[in-house]
C-alpha positions as CSV (number, residue, x, y, z in Angstrom):
1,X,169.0,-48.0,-28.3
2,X,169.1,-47.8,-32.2
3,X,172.2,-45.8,-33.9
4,X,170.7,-42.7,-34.4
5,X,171.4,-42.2,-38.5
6,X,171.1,-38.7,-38.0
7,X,173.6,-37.5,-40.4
8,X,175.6,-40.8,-42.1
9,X,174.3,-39.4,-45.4
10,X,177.3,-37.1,-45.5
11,X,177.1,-34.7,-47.7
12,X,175.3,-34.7,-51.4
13,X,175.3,-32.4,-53.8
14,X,171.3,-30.8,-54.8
15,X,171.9,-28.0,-56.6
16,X,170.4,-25.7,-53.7
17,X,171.6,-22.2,-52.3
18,X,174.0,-24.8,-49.4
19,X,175.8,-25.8,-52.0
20,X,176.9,-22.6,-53.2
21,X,177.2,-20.8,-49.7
22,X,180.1,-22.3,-49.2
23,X,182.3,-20.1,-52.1
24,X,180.8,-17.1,-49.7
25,X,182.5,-18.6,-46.9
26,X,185.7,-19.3,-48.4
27,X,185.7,-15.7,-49.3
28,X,185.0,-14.6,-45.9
29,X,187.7,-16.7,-44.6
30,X,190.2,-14.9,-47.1
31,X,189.4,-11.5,-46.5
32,X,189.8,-11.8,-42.8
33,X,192.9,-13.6,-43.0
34,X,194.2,-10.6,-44.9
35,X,193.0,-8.4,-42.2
36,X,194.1,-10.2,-39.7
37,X,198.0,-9.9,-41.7
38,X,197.5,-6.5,-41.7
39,X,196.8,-6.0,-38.3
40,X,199.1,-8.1,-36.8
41,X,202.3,-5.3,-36.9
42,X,199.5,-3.0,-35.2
43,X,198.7,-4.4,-31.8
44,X,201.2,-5.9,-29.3
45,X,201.0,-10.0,-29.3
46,X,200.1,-10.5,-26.0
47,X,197.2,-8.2,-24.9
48,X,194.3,-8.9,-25.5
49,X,193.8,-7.0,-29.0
50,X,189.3,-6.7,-29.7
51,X,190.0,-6.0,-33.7
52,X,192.3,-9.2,-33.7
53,X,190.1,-11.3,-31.6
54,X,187.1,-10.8,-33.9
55,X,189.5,-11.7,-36.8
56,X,190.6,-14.7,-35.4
57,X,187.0,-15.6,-34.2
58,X,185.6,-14.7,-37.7
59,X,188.4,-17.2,-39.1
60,X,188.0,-20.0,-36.4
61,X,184.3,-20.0,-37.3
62,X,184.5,-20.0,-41.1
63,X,186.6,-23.3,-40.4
64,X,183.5,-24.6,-38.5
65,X,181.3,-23.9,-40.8
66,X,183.5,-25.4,-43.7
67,X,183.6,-28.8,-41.6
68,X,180.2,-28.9,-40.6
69,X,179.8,-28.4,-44.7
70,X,181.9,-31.3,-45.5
71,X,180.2,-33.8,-43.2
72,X,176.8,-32.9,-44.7
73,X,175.5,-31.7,-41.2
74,X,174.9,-27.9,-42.6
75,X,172.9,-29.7,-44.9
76,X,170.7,-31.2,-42.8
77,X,170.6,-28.2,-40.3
78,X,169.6,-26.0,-42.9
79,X,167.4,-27.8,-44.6
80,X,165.4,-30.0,-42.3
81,X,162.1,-28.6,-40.8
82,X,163.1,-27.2,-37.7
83,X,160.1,-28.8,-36.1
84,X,157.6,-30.9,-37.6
85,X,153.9,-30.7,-37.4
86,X,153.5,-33.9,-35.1
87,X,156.1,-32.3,-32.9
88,X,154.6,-28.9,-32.4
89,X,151.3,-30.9,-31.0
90,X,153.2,-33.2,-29.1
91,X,153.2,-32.0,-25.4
92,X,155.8,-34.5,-24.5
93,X,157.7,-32.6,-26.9
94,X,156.7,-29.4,-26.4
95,X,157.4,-29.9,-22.4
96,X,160.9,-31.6,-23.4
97,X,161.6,-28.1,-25.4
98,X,161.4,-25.8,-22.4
99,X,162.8,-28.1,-20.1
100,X,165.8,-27.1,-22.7
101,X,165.4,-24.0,-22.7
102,X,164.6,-23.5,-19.0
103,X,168.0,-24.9,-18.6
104,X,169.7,-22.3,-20.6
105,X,168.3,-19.7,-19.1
106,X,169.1,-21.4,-16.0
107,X,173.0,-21.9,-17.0
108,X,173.9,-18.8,-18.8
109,X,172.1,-16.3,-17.7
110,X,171.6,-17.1,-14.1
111,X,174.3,-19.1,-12.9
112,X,177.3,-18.9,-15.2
113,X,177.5,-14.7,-15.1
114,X,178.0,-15.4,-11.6
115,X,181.4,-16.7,-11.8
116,X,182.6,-14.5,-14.9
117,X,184.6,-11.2,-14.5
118,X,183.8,-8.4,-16.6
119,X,186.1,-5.9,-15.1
120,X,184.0,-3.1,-16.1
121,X,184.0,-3.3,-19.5
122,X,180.8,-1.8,-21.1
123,X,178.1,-3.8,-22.7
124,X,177.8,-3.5,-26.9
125,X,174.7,-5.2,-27.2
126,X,174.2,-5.3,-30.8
127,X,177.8,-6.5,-31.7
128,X,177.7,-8.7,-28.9
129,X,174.4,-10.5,-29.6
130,X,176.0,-10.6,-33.5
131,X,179.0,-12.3,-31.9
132,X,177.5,-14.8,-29.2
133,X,175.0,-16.3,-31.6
134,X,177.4,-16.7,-34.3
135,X,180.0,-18.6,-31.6
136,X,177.0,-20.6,-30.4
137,X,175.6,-21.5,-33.6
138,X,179.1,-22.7,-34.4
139,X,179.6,-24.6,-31.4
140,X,176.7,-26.0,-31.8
141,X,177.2,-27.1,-35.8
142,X,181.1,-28.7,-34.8
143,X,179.6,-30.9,-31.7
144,X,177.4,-31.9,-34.2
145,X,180.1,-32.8,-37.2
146,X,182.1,-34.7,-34.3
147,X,178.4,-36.3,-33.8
148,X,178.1,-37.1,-37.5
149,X,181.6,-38.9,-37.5
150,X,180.7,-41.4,-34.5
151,X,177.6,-42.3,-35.8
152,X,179.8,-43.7,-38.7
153,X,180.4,-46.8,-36.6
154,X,176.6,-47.3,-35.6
155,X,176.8,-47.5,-32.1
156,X,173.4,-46.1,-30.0
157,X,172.7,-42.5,-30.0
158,X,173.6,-42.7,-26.1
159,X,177.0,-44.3,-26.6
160,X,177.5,-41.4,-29.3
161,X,176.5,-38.8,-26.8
162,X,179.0,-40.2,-24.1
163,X,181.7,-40.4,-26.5
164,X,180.8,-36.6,-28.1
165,X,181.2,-35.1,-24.4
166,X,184.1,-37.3,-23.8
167,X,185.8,-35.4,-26.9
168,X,184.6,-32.0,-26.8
169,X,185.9,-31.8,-23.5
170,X,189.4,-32.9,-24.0
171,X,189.5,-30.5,-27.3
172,X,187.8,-27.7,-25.1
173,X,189.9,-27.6,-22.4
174,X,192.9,-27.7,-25.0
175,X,191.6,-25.3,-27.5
176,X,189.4,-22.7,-24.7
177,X,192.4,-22.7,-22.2
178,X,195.6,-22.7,-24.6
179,X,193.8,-20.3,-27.0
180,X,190.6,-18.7,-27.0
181,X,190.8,-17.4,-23.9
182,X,194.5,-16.0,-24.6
183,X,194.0,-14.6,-27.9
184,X,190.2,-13.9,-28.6
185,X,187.9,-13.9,-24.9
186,X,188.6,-11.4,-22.7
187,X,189.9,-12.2,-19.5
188,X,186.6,-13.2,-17.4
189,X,187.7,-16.4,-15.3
190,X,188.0,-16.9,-11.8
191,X,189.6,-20.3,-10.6
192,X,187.8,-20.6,-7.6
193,X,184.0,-20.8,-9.6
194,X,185.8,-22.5,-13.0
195,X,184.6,-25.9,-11.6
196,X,181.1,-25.1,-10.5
197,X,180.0,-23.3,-14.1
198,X,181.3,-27.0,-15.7
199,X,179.1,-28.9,-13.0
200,X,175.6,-26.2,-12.8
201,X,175.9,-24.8,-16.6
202,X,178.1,-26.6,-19.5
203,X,176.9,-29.9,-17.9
204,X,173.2,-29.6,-17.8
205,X,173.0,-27.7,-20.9
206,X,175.5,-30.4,-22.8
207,X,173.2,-33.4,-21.1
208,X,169.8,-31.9,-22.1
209,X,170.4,-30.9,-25.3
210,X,172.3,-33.8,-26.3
211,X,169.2,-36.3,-24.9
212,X,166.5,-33.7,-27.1
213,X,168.7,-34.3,-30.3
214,X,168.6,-38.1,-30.1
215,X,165.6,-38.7,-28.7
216,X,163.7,-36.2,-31.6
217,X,166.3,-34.9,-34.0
218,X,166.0,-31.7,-34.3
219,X,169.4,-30.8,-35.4
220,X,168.3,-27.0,-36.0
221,X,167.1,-27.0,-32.2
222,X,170.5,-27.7,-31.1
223,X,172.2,-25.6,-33.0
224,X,169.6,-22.8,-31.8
225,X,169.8,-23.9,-28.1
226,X,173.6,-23.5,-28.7
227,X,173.6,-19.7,-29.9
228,X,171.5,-18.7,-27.1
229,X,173.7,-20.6,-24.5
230,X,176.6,-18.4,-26.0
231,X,175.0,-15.5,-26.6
232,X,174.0,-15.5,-23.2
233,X,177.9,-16.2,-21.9
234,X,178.9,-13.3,-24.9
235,X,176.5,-10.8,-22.7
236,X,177.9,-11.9,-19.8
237,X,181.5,-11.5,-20.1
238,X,180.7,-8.0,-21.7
239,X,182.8,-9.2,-25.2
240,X,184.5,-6.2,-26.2
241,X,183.0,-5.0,-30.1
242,X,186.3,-4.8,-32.7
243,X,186.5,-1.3,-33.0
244,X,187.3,-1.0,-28.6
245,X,191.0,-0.4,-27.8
246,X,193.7,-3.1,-26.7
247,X,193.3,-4.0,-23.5
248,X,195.8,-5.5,-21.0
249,X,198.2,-8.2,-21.0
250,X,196.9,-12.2,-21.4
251,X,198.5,-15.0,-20.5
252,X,197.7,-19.0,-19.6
253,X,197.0,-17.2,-16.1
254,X,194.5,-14.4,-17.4
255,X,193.0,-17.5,-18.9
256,X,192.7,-20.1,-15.6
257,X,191.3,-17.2,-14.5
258,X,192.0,-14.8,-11.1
């Protein structure tokens, strides 16, 4: 296979509203770190705290979207058709899209709820949606800035692929295990179904979505397969909304899971 070239353009300035979003961000980014400042002396440092987890998930994804920025994939997310005219009557393609999507549905709504504790906790719909799609779409925008960065060395799309997985998991299982799941998810793990939601959800949903994106390159699909993968997980961990109460204490064991 060809290197794919999806994004080695980096990032150009045009003069459109992309370029200017980003001030809007930075702003963002500010005023939450402000917040989160002033909430800090409010909440105890290790419970899990719903006002300072939304903070420091607000903040976490600014920094995604800043990178994505940088590397010129926003760009090309936001501006690219999201599918073009000889894709939508392309049955291959078509059929290739639900496959995706089938797959999702599969993952993260069937199968990874499953293996997630919710310990009662009440379902927010509206903030949660807000929150899982906006994780999601982020996930999906800084696997595809790590992307961006390997096809810098023009190896195949597969070889990138490979190599993408091979480092989103080693940051993942640093960054999900030795923070998010202390200081902004809720406790919802359980060790003994930790392995199987890898194998029958993050793996099929990585392996599809990755093979759509370089065999068609639709960037804004996988972003948007992305959000509804974590909005999905968002719904099914019940994510508490920021105004809930502090709940009990976290730890790396509330994380591994029970």
């Amino acid at each position: 296979m060809k290197p794919t070239n999806f994004f080695t353009q980096g990032y150009t300035f045009t003069g459109t509203w992309d370029d200017y979003f980003i001030f809007g961000i930075f702003f963002i980014c500010a005023l939450l770190g402000v917040l989160l400042f002033r909430e800090r002396s409010r909440h105890e440092p290790m419970v899990h705290s719903p006002p300072m987890a939304w903070l420091r998930a607000g903040i976490y994804f600014c920094f995604v979207i800043v990178f994505s920025w940088v590397t010129g994939v926003f760009k090309v997310v936001v501006q690219s058709p999201l599918v073009t005219s000889e894709q939508a009557g392309d049955p291959v393609w078509n059929a290739a899209f639900a496959a995706c999507c089938i797959i999702v549905v599969w993952a993260y709504v069937y199968w990874w709820p499953r293996g997630t504790l919710t310990h009662s906790r009440k379902l927010y719909l509206l903030p949660t949606v807000i929150y899982g799609l906006t994780w999601g779409a982020c996930s999906g925008l800084l696997m595809l800035s790590i992307y961006s960065i390997l096809e810098v060395f023009q190896l195949p799309g597969i070889v990138n692929a490979v190599l993408l997985i091979a480092v989103f998991s080693v940051y993942n299982m640093n960054y999900q295990l030795g923070w998010w799941d202390i200081h902004v998810s809720p406790p919802h793990n359980i060790r003994a179904t930790n392995n199987g939601k890898v194998l029958l959800s993050h793996n099929p949903f990585l392996l599809s979505s990755l093979t759509f994106l370089i065999i068609y390159g639709n960037a804004g699909i996988f972003v948007l397969l992305g959000a509804a993968a974590l909005c999905a997980s968002a719904i099914g961990l019940r994510v508490p909304p920021f105004w809930a109460k502090d709940g009990g204490a976290v730890s790396m064991d509330t994380a591994i899971g029970e």
